[in-house]
C-alpha positions as CSV (number, residue, x, y, z in Angstrom):
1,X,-64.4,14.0,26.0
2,X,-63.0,13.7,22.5
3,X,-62.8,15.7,19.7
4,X,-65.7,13.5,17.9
5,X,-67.8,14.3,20.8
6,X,-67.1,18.3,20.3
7,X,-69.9,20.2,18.7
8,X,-69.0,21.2,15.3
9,X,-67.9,25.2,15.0
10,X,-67.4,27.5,12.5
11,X,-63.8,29.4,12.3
12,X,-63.6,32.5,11.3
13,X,-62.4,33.8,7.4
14,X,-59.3,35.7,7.9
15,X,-57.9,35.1,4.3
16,X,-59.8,37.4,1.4
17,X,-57.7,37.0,-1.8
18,X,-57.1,39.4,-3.7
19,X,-58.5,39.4,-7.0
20,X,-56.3,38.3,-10.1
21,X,-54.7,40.7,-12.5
22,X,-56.3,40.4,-16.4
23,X,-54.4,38.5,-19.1
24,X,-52.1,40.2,-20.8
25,X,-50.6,42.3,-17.6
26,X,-46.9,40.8,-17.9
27,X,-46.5,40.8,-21.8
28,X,-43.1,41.3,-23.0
29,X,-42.2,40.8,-19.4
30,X,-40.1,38.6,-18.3
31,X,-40.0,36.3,-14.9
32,X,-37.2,34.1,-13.4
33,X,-38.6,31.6,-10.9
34,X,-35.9,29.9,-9.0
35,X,-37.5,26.3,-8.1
36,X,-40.2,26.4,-10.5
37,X,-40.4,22.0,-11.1
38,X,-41.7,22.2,-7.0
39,X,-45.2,22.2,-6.5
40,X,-45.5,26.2,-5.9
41,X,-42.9,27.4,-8.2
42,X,-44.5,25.9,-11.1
43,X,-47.8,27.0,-9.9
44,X,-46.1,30.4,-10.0
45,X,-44.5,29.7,-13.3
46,X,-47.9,28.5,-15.0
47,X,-49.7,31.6,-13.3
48,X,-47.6,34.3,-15.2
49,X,-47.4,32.5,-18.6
50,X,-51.1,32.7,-18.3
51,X,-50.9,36.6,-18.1
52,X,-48.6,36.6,-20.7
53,X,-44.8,36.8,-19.4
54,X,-42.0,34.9,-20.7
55,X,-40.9,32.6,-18.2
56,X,-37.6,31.0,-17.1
57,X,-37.2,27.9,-14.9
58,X,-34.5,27.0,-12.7
């Protein structure tokens, strides 16, 4: 038997995010992201501009 020939099943949810915080949360903050030209760190790094921090990249 291969996995093709398995029945397909359901797995269960066991990651709820958590809701985002509103713009505007992190104005006149200020956030250093160390790595911020990798894939996550500048996901990070466009995430809190978007709620308003200023952001430095490393």
């Amino acid at each position: 038997m291969t996995l093709l020939d398995c029945p397909p099943r359901r797995l269960p949810r066991r990651f709820v995010p958590e809701p985002l915080p509103p713009a505007g949360t992190f104005d006149g903050q200020t956030v250093f992201i160390v790595g911020g030209t990798g894939s996550i760190g500048l996901a990070a790094a466009v995430h809190f501009a978007n709620l308003g921090a200023s952001v430095i990249i490393t």
